[in-house]
C-alpha positions as CSV (number, residue, x, y, z in Angstrom):
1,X,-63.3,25.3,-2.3
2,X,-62.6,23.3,-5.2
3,X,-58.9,25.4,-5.5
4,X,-58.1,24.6,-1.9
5,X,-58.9,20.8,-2.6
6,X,-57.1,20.7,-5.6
7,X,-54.1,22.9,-4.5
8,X,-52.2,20.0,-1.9
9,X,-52.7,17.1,-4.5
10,X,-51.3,19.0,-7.0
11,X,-48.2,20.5,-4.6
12,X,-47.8,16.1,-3.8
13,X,-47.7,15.0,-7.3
14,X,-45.2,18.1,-8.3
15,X,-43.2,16.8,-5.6
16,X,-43.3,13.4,-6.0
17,X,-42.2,13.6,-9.8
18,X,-39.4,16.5,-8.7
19,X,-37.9,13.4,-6.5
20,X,-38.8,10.5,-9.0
21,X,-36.9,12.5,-11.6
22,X,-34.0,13.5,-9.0
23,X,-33.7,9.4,-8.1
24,X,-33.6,8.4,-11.9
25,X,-31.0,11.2,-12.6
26,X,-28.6,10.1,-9.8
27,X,-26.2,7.8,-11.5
28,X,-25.9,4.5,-9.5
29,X,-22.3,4.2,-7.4
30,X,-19.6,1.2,-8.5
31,X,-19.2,-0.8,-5.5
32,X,-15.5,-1.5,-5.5
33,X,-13.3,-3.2,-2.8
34,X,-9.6,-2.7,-2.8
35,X,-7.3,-5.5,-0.9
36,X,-4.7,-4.3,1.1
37,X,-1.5,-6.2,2.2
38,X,-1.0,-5.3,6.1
39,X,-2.1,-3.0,8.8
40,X,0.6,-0.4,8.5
41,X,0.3,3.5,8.6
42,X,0.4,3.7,4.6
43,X,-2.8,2.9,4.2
44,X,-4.2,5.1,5.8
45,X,-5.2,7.3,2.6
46,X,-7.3,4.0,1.7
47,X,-9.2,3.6,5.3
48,X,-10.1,7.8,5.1
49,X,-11.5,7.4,1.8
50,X,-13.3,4.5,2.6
51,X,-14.5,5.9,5.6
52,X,-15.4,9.4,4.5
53,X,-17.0,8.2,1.3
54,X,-14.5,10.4,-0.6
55,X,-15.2,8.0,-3.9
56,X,-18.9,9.0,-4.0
57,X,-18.4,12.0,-5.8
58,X,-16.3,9.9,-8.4
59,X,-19.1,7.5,-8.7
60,X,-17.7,4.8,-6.6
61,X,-18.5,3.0,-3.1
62,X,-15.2,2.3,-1.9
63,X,-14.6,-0.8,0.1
64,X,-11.5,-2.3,1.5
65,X,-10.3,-5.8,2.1
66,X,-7.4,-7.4,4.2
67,X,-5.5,-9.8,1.8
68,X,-2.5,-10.0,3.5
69,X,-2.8,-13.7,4.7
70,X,-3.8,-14.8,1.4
71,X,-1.8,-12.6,-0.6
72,X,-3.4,-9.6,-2.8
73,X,-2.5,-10.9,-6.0
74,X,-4.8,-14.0,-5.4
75,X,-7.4,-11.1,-5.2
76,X,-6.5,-9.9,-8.2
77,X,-6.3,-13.0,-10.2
78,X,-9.8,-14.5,-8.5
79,X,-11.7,-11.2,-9.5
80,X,-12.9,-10.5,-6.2
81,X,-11.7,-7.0,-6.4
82,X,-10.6,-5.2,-9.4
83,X,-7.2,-3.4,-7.6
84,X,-5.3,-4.2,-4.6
85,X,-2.7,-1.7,-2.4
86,X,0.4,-3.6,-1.2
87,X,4.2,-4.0,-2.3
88,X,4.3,-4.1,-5.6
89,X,7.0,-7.3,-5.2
90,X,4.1,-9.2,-5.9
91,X,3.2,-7.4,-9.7
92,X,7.2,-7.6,-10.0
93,X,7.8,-11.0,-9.7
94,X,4.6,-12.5,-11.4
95,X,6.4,-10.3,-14.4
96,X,9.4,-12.1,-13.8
97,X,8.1,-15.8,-14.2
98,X,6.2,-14.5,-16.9
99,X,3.0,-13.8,-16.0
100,X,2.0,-10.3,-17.3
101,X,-1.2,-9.2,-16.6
102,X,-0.7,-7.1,-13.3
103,X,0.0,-3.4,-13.6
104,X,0.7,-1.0,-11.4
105,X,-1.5,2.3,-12.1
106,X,0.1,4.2,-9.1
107,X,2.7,4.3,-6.6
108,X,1.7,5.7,-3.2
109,X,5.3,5.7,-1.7
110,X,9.1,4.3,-2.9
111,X,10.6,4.7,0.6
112,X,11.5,1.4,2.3
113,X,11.0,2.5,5.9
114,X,12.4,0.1,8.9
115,X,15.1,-2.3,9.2
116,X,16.8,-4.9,10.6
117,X,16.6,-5.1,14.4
118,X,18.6,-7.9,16.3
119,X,19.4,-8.3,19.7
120,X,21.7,-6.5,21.6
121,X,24.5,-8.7,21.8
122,X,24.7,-8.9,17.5
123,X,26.2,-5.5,16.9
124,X,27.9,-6.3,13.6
125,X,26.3,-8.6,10.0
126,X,28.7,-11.2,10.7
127,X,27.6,-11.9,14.4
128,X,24.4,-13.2,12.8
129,X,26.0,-16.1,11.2
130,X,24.2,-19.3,12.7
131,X,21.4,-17.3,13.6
132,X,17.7,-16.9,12.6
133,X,16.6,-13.8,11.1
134,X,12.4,-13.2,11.1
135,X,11.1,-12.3,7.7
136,X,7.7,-12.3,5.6
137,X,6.4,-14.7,3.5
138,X,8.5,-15.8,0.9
139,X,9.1,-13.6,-2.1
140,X,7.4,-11.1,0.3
141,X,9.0,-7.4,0.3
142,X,10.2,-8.5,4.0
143,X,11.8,-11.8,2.8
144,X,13.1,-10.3,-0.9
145,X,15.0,-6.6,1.9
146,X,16.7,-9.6,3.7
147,X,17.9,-12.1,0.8
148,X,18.9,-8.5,-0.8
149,X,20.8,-7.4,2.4
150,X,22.7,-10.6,3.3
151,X,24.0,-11.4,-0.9
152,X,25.0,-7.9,-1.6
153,X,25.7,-5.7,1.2
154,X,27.0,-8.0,3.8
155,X,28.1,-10.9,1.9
156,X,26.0,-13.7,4.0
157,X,24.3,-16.6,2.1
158,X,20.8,-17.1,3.3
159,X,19.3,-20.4,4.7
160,X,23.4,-21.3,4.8
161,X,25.4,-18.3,6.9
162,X,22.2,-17.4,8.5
163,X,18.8,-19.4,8.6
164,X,15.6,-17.5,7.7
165,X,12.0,-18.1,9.5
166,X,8.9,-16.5,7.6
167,X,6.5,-15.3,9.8
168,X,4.3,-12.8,7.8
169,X,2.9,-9.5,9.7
170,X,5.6,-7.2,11.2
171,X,3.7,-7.7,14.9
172,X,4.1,-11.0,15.3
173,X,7.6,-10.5,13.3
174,X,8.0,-7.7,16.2
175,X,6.8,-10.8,18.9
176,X,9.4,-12.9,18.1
177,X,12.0,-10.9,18.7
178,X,11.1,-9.9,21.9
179,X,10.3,-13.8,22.7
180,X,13.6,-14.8,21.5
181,X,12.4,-17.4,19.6
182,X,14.4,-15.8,16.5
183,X,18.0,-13.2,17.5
184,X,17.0,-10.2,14.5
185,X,14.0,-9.4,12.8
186,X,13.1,-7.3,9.5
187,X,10.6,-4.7,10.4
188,X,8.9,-2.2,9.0
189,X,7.1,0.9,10.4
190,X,5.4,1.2,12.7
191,X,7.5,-1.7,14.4
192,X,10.8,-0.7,13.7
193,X,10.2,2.7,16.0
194,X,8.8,-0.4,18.7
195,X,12.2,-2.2,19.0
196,X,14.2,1.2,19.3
197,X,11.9,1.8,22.0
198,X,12.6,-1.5,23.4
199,X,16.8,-1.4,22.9
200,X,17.0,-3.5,20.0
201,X,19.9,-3.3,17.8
202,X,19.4,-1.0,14.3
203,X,21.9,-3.6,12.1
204,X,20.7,-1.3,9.2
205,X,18.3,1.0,8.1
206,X,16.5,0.6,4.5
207,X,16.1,3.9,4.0
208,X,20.0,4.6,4.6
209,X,20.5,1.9,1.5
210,X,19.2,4.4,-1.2
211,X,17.0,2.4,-2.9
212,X,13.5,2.9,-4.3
213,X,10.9,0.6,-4.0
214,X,7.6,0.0,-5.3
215,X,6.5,0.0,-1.7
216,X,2.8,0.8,-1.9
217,X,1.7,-0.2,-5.1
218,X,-1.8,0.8,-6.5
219,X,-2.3,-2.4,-8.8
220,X,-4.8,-4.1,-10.8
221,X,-4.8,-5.9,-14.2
222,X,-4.6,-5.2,-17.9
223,X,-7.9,-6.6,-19.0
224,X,-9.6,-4.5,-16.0
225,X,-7.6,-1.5,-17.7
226,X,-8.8,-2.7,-21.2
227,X,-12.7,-3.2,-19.9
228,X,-13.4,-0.3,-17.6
229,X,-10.8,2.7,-17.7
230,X,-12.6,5.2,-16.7
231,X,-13.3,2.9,-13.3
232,X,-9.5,3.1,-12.8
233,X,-9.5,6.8,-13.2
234,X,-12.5,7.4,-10.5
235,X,-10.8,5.2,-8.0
236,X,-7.7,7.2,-8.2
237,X,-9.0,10.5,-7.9
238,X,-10.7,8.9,-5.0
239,X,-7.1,7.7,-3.5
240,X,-4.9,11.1,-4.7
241,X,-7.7,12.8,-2.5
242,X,-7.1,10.7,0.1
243,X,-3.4,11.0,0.0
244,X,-4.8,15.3,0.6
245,X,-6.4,14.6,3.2
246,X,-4.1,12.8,5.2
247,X,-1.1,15.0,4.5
248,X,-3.3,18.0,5.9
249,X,-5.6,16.4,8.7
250,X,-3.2,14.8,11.2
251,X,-6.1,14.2,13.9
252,X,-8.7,12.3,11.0
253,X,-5.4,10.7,10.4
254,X,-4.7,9.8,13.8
255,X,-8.4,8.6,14.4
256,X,-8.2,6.3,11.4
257,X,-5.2,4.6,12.3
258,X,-7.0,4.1,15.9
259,X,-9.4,2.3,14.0
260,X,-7.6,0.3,12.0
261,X,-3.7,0.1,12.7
262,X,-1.9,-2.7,14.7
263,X,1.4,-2.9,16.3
264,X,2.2,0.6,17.8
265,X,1.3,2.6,20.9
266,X,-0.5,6.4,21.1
267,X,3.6,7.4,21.8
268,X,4.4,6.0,18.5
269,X,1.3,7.8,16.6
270,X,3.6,11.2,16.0
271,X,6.6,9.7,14.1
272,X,4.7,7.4,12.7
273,X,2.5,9.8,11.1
274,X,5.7,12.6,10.3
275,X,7.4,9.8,8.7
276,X,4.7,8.5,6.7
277,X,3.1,11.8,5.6
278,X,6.5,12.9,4.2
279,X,7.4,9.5,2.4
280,X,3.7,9.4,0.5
281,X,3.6,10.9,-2.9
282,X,1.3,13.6,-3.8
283,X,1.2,12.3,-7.2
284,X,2.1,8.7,-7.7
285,X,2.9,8.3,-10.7
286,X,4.8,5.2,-11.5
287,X,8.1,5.2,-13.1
288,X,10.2,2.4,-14.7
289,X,13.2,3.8,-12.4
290,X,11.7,2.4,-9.3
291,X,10.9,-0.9,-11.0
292,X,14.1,-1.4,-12.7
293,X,15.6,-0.9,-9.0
294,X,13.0,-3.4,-7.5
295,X,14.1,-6.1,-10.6
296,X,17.6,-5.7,-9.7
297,X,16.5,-6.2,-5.4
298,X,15.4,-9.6,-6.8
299,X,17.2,-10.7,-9.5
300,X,19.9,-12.1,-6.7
301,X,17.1,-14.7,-6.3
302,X,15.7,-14.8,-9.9
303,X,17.8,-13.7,-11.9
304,X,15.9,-13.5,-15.1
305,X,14.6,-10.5,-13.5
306,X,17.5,-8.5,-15.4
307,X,15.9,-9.7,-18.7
308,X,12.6,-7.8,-17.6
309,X,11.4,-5.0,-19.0
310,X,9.8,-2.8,-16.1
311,X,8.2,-0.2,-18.9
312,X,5.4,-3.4,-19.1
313,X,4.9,-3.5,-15.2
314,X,3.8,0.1,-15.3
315,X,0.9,2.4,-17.0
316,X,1.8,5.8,-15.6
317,X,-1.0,7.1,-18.3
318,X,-3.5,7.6,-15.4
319,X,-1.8,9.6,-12.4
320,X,-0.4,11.8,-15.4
321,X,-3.8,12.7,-16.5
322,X,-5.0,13.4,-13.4
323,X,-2.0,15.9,-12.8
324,X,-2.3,17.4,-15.7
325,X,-5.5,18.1,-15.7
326,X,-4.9,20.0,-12.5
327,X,-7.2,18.0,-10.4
328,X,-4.1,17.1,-7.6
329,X,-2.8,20.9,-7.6
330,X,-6.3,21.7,-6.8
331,X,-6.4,19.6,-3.9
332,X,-3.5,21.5,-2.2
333,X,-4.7,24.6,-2.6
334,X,-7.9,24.3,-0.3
Protein backbone atom coordinates (compact mmCIF):
# COMPACT_ATOMS: atom_id res chain seq x y z
CA UNK A 1 0.00 0.00 0.00
CA UNK A 2 2.52 2.26 0.95
CA UNK A 3 4.33 1.77 -2.84
CA UNK A 4 1.00 2.45 -4.46
CA UNK A 5 0.65 5.79 -2.34
CA UNK A 6 4.00 6.75 -2.89
CA UNK A 7 4.27 5.74 -6.58
CA UNK A 8 1.81 8.89 -8.30
CA UNK A 9 3.59 11.56 -6.01
CA UNK A 10 6.62 10.58 -7.05
CA UNK A 11 5.61 10.08 -11.00
CA UNK A 12 4.11 14.29 -10.26
CA UNK A 13 7.19 15.54 -8.83
CA UNK A 14 9.42 13.66 -11.65
CA UNK A 15 7.27 15.39 -13.98
CA UNK A 16 6.90 18.61 -12.63
CA UNK A 17 10.88 19.12 -12.36
CA UNK A 18 11.14 17.34 -16.16
CA UNK A 19 9.03 20.56 -17.29
CA UNK A 20 10.54 23.17 -14.70
CA UNK A 21 13.87 22.16 -16.17
CA UNK A 22 12.41 22.13 -19.90
CA UNK A 23 10.91 25.94 -19.18
CA UNK A 24 14.36 27.22 -17.63
CA UNK A 25 16.29 25.63 -20.58
CA UNK A 26 14.13 27.30 -23.31
CA UNK A 27 15.91 30.42 -24.13
CA UNK A 28 13.58 33.43 -24.02
CA UNK A 29 12.58 34.88 -27.80
CA UNK A 30 13.74 38.68 -28.89
CA UNK A 31 10.69 40.50 -29.63
CA UNK A 32 11.62 42.53 -32.62
CA UNK A 33 9.36 44.70 -34.99
CA UNK A 34 10.52 45.55 -38.42
CA UNK A 35 8.93 48.83 -40.19
CA UNK A 36 7.96 48.59 -43.58
CA UNK A 37 7.52 51.41 -46.13
CA UNK A 38 4.13 50.41 -48.16
CA UNK A 39 1.72 47.63 -48.84
CA UNK A 40 3.36 46.31 -52.00
CA UNK A 41 3.88 42.54 -53.03
CA UNK A 42 7.73 42.69 -51.81
CA UNK A 43 6.96 42.33 -48.55
CA UNK A 44 5.57 39.68 -48.56
CA UNK A 45 8.71 37.49 -47.32
CA UNK A 46 8.30 39.84 -44.05
CA UNK A 47 4.31 39.26 -43.49
CA UNK A 48 5.03 34.99 -43.98
CA UNK A 49 7.65 35.16 -41.47
CA UNK A 50 5.76 37.05 -39.25
CA UNK A 51 2.96 35.17 -39.63
CA UNK A 52 4.39 31.60 -39.57
CA UNK A 53 6.62 32.39 -36.72
CA UNK A 54 9.60 31.47 -39.03
CA UNK A 55 12.03 33.66 -36.49
CA UNK A 56 11.27 31.41 -33.50
CA UNK A 57 13.62 28.92 -34.34
CA UNK A 58 16.29 31.86 -34.64
CA UNK A 59 15.27 33.03 -31.25
CA UNK A 60 13.27 35.95 -32.36
CA UNK A 61 9.35 37.05 -32.29
CA UNK A 62 9.11 38.79 -35.38
CA UNK A 63 6.79 41.77 -35.58
CA UNK A 64 6.00 44.19 -38.30
CA UNK A 65 5.14 47.83 -38.47
CA UNK A 66 3.75 50.14 -41.21
CA UNK A 67 6.06 53.28 -41.28
CA UNK A 68 5.26 54.45 -44.47
CA UNK A 69 3.35 57.63 -43.41
CA UNK A 70 5.93 58.54 -41.08
CA UNK A 71 8.79 57.44 -42.88
CA UNK A 72 11.03 54.24 -41.65
CA UNK A 73 14.06 55.99 -40.95
CA UNK A 74 12.24 58.04 -38.17
CA UNK A 75 11.83 54.40 -36.86
CA UNK A 76 15.18 53.79 -37.03
CA UNK A 77 16.48 56.90 -35.52
CA UNK A 78 13.55 56.90 -32.57
CA UNK A 79 14.64 53.19 -31.53
CA UNK A 80 11.25 51.85 -31.83
CA UNK A 81 12.49 49.09 -33.91
CA UNK A 82 15.96 48.07 -34.50
CA UNK A 83 15.64 47.41 -38.68
CA UNK A 84 13.21 48.66 -41.10
CA UNK A 85 12.38 47.12 -45.00
CA UNK A 86 11.76 49.93 -47.47
CA UNK A 87 13.79 51.75 -50.34
CA UNK A 88 16.90 52.15 -49.26
CA UNK A 89 16.73 56.08 -50.83
CA UNK A 90 16.19 56.87 -47.43
CA UNK A 91 19.76 55.17 -45.89
CA UNK A 92 21.19 56.78 -49.31
CA UNK A 93 20.45 60.13 -48.78
CA UNK A 94 20.83 60.47 -44.96
CA UNK A 95 24.59 59.32 -46.21
CA UNK A 96 24.53 62.07 -48.53
CA UNK A 97 23.81 65.00 -46.01
CA UNK A 98 26.08 63.36 -43.82
CA UNK A 99 24.46 61.43 -41.52
CA UNK A 100 26.02 57.94 -41.41
CA UNK A 101 24.72 55.70 -39.14
CA UNK A 102 22.11 53.76 -41.35
CA UNK A 103 23.28 50.58 -42.99
CA UNK A 104 21.94 48.40 -45.20
CA UNK A 105 22.54 44.57 -44.05
CA UNK A 106 20.59 43.16 -47.08
CA UNK A 107 19.01 43.85 -50.22
CA UNK A 108 15.76 41.93 -51.00
CA UNK A 109 15.41 43.10 -54.65
CA UNK A 110 17.40 45.93 -57.11
CA UNK A 111 14.62 45.76 -59.78
CA UNK A 112 12.64 49.00 -60.08
CA UNK A 113 9.35 47.58 -61.19
CA UNK A 114 6.44 50.11 -62.69
CA UNK A 115 6.47 53.27 -64.48
CA UNK A 116 5.17 56.16 -65.59
CA UNK A 117 1.54 56.02 -66.65
CA UNK A 118 -0.30 59.20 -68.15
CA UNK A 119 -3.31 59.62 -69.87
CA UNK A 120 -4.06 58.59 -73.11
CA UNK A 121 -3.86 61.62 -74.96
CA UNK A 122 0.22 62.29 -73.60
CA UNK A 123 1.86 59.71 -75.88
CA UNK A 124 5.22 61.31 -75.94
CA UNK A 125 7.74 63.14 -72.62
CA UNK A 126 7.29 66.39 -74.12
CA UNK A 127 3.37 66.34 -74.17
CA UNK A 128 3.67 66.53 -70.45
CA UNK A 129 5.12 69.91 -70.37
CA UNK A 130 2.52 72.11 -68.27
CA UNK A 131 1.28 69.10 -66.68
CA UNK A 132 1.23 67.48 -63.28
CA UNK A 133 2.97 64.31 -62.70
CA UNK A 134 1.80 62.29 -59.23
CA UNK A 135 4.82 61.21 -57.15
CA UNK A 136 5.82 60.15 -53.42
CA UNK A 137 6.95 62.03 -50.86
CA UNK A 138 9.77 64.08 -51.50
CA UNK A 139 13.17 62.46 -51.74
CA UNK A 140 10.91 59.26 -51.80
CA UNK A 141 12.10 56.50 -54.44
CA UNK A 142 8.77 57.62 -56.38
CA UNK A 143 9.68 61.42 -56.36
CA UNK A 144 13.80 60.79 -56.72
CA UNK A 145 12.49 57.80 -60.56
CA UNK A 146 10.68 61.07 -61.68
CA UNK A 147 13.33 64.04 -60.91
CA UNK A 148 15.76 61.16 -62.47
CA UNK A 149 13.54 60.56 -65.54
CA UNK A 150 12.65 64.17 -66.48
CA UNK A 151 16.73 65.77 -66.02
CA UNK A 152 18.44 62.91 -67.81
CA UNK A 153 16.44 60.93 -70.06
CA UNK A 154 13.90 63.29 -71.37
CA UNK A 155 15.43 66.53 -70.79
CA UNK A 156 12.37 68.23 -68.71
CA UNK A 157 13.02 70.45 -65.67
CA UNK A 158 10.82 69.50 -62.78
CA UNK A 159 8.47 71.97 -60.86
CA UNK A 160 9.40 74.28 -64.23
CA UNK A 161 8.54 72.04 -67.62
CA UNK A 162 6.30 69.88 -65.63
CA UNK A 163 4.86 70.54 -62.05
CA UNK A 164 5.07 67.69 -59.47
CA UNK A 165 2.23 66.78 -56.71
CA UNK A 166 3.42 64.30 -53.85
CA UNK A 167 0.95 62.18 -52.86
CA UNK A 168 2.65 59.18 -51.08
CA UNK A 169 1.12 55.45 -51.48
CA UNK A 170 0.93 54.18 -55.19
CA UNK A 171 -3.16 53.73 -54.56
CA UNK A 172 -4.07 56.85 -53.98
CA UNK A 173 -1.13 57.83 -56.56
CA UNK A 174 -3.13 55.15 -58.77
CA UNK A 175 -6.65 57.36 -57.69
CA UNK A 176 -5.51 60.34 -58.99
CA UNK A 177 -5.01 59.38 -62.14
CA UNK A 178 -8.06 57.85 -62.81
CA UNK A 179 -9.82 61.17 -61.04
CA UNK A 180 -7.86 63.41 -63.24
CA UNK A 181 -6.95 65.45 -60.72
CA UNK A 182 -3.17 64.98 -62.01
CA UNK A 183 -2.58 63.77 -66.34
CA UNK A 184 0.55 60.89 -65.43
CA UNK A 185 1.45 59.13 -62.40
CA UNK A 186 4.64 57.14 -61.20
CA UNK A 187 3.60 53.75 -60.14
CA UNK A 188 4.95 50.92 -58.92
CA UNK A 189 3.62 47.29 -58.79
CA UNK A 190 1.08 46.24 -58.17
CA UNK A 191 -0.48 49.55 -59.70
CA UNK A 192 1.32 49.83 -62.64
CA UNK A 193 -0.38 46.35 -63.97
CA UNK A 194 -3.89 48.49 -62.73
CA UNK A 195 -3.50 51.38 -65.14
CA UNK A 196 -2.58 48.92 -68.12
CA UNK A 197 -5.66 47.32 -67.24
CA UNK A 198 -7.40 50.52 -67.25
CA UNK A 199 -5.75 52.02 -70.83
CA UNK A 200 -3.29 54.20 -69.38
CA UNK A 201 -0.41 55.27 -71.32
CA UNK A 202 3.15 53.23 -70.35
CA UNK A 203 5.47 56.70 -71.00
CA UNK A 204 8.27 54.37 -69.79
CA UNK A 205 9.03 51.46 -67.98
CA UNK A 206 11.83 51.42 -65.02
CA UNK A 207 12.85 48.28 -65.51
CA UNK A 208 13.59 49.06 -69.45
CA UNK A 209 16.09 51.96 -67.96
CA UNK A 210 18.72 49.41 -66.74
CA UNK A 211 19.33 50.53 -63.55
CA UNK A 212 19.72 48.96 -60.14
CA UNK A 213 18.23 50.08 -57.20
CA UNK A 214 18.36 49.54 -53.69
CA UNK A 215 14.65 48.85 -53.89
CA UNK A 216 13.94 46.75 -50.76
CA UNK A 217 16.46 47.54 -48.41
CA UNK A 218 16.90 45.46 -45.19
CA UNK A 219 18.33 48.38 -42.95
CA UNK A 220 19.17 49.27 -39.48
CA UNK A 221 21.96 51.20 -37.75
CA UNK A 222 25.73 50.89 -36.97
CA UNK A 223 25.48 51.01 -33.22
CA UNK A 224 22.59 48.29 -33.33
CA UNK A 225 25.35 46.32 -35.48
CA UNK A 226 28.06 47.33 -32.92
CA UNK A 227 25.58 46.26 -29.71
CA UNK A 228 23.78 43.14 -30.80
CA UNK A 229 25.29 41.25 -34.08
CA UNK A 230 24.28 38.20 -33.55
CA UNK A 231 20.44 39.86 -33.40
CA UNK A 232 21.11 40.98 -36.92
CA UNK A 233 22.21 37.63 -38.04
CA UNK A 234 18.91 35.71 -36.44
CA UNK A 235 16.60 38.15 -38.13
CA UNK A 236 18.09 37.52 -41.38
CA UNK A 237 18.05 33.90 -41.44
CA UNK A 238 14.54 34.55 -40.45
CA UNK A 239 13.88 36.83 -43.70
CA UNK A 240 16.34 34.61 -46.39
CA UNK A 241 13.82 31.83 -45.18
CA UNK A 242 11.10 33.80 -45.86
CA UNK A 243 12.31 34.90 -49.18
CA UNK A 244 12.25 30.32 -49.61
CA UNK A 245 9.16 30.19 -48.80
CA UNK A 246 7.58 32.58 -50.90
CA UNK A 247 9.51 31.63 -54.05
CA UNK A 248 8.18 27.98 -53.50
CA UNK A 249 4.64 28.40 -51.94
CA UNK A 250 2.59 30.56 -54.37
CA UNK A 251 -0.88 29.86 -52.51
CA UNK A 252 0.75 30.85 -48.66
CA UNK A 253 1.96 33.60 -50.82
CA UNK A 254 -1.25 34.48 -52.35
CA UNK A 255 -3.04 34.19 -48.85
CA UNK A 256 -0.65 36.62 -47.27
CA UNK A 257 -0.97 39.25 -49.76
CA UNK A 258 -4.99 38.74 -49.18
CA UNK A 259 -4.18 39.65 -45.85
CA UNK A 260 -2.15 42.37 -46.16
CA UNK A 261 -1.75 43.92 -49.72
CA UNK A 262 -3.67 47.00 -51.07
CA UNK A 263 -4.27 48.28 -54.47
CA UNK A 264 -4.79 45.21 -56.85
CA UNK A 265 -7.56 42.74 -57.73
CA UNK A 266 -7.52 38.63 -57.45
CA UNK A 267 -6.81 39.13 -61.61
CA UNK A 268 -3.73 40.93 -60.78
CA UNK A 269 -2.44 38.27 -57.98
CA UNK A 270 -0.59 36.06 -60.90
CA UNK A 271 1.77 38.65 -62.42
CA UNK A 272 2.08 40.16 -59.49
CA UNK A 273 3.37 37.28 -57.86
CA UNK A 274 5.64 35.92 -61.31
CA UNK A 275 7.01 39.25 -61.35
CA UNK A 276 7.88 39.64 -57.81
CA UNK A 277 9.16 36.08 -57.11
CA UNK A 278 11.66 36.42 -60.02
CA UNK A 279 12.97 40.03 -59.14
CA UNK A 280 13.61 38.88 -55.14
CA UNK A 281 17.06 37.76 -54.37
CA UNK A 282 17.70 34.48 -52.90
CA UNK A 283 20.66 35.97 -51.30
CA UNK A 284 20.68 39.63 -50.73
CA UNK A 285 23.66 40.48 -50.32
CA UNK A 286 24.36 44.12 -50.77
CA UNK A 287 26.83 45.44 -53.10
CA UNK A 288 28.42 48.94 -53.58
CA UNK A 289 27.40 48.61 -57.40
CA UNK A 290 23.73 49.07 -56.69
CA UNK A 291 24.56 52.01 -54.39
CA UNK A 292 26.89 53.77 -56.49
CA UNK A 293 23.99 53.59 -59.16
CA UNK A 294 21.34 54.86 -56.56
CA UNK A 295 24.05 57.98 -55.64
CA UNK A 296 24.33 58.82 -59.22
CA UNK A 297 19.86 58.51 -59.49
CA UNK A 298 20.18 61.38 -57.04
CA UNK A 299 23.05 63.26 -57.33
CA UNK A 300 20.89 65.41 -60.22
CA UNK A 301 19.29 66.71 -57.05
CA UNK A 302 22.14 66.54 -54.56
CA UNK A 303 24.92 66.50 -56.08
CA UNK A 304 27.38 65.87 -53.31
CA UNK A 305 26.04 62.45 -53.74
CA UNK A 306 29.05 61.79 -56.30
CA UNK A 307 31.53 62.58 -53.40
CA UNK A 308 29.83 59.51 -51.48
CA UNK A 309 31.35 56.59 -50.82
CA UNK A 310 28.64 53.79 -51.04
CA UNK A 311 31.25 51.00 -49.54
CA UNK A 312 30.00 53.00 -46.00
CA UNK A 313 26.19 52.55 -46.86
CA UNK A 314 26.70 48.82 -46.94
CA UNK A 315 27.91 45.76 -44.57
CA UNK A 316 27.46 42.79 -46.94
CA UNK A 317 29.47 40.79 -43.88
CA UNK A 318 26.14 39.24 -42.88
CA UNK A 319 24.23 37.71 -46.03
CA UNK A 320 27.85 36.48 -46.91
CA UNK A 321 28.05 34.47 -43.88
CA UNK A 322 24.87 33.11 -44.06
CA UNK A 323 25.68 31.88 -47.73
CA UNK A 324 28.60 30.63 -46.95
CA UNK A 325 27.85 28.77 -44.35
CA UNK A 326 25.35 26.97 -46.56
CA UNK A 327 22.39 27.87 -44.57
CA UNK A 328 20.45 29.53 -48.00
CA UNK A 329 21.52 26.49 -50.33
CA UNK A 330 19.91 24.48 -47.81
CA UNK A 331 16.83 26.09 -48.04
CA UNK A 332 16.41 25.32 -51.73
CA UNK A 333 16.98 22.05 -51.56
CA UNK A 334 13.89 20.98 -49.39
Amino acid sequence: MGLRNITPALSFILGWIGCASAALGAAPLDSVTIGFSSFSGFYGPLWLAVDDGLGKKYGVDLRAVYAGRIRPQQLLASGETPLVIASGSGAVTSHVLGVKDQVIVALLSTKLGGGIFAKNEIKRPEDLKGKLIATGRPGALNDILVRYVLTRRWGLAPDRDVKLLPIGEPPLMMQALERGVVDASSLSVPASFVAKNKGFFELINYDNLGLAYPMHAVTTLRPTIGKNPQLIDRVLKALVEAVAVFKGNKEKSFAVWRKYMRGAGEEFLEETYQHTSAALEAVPTPSTQVIASALDMISAHYPQARQTDPSLIVDPSFVRRLDQSGFIGALYKK
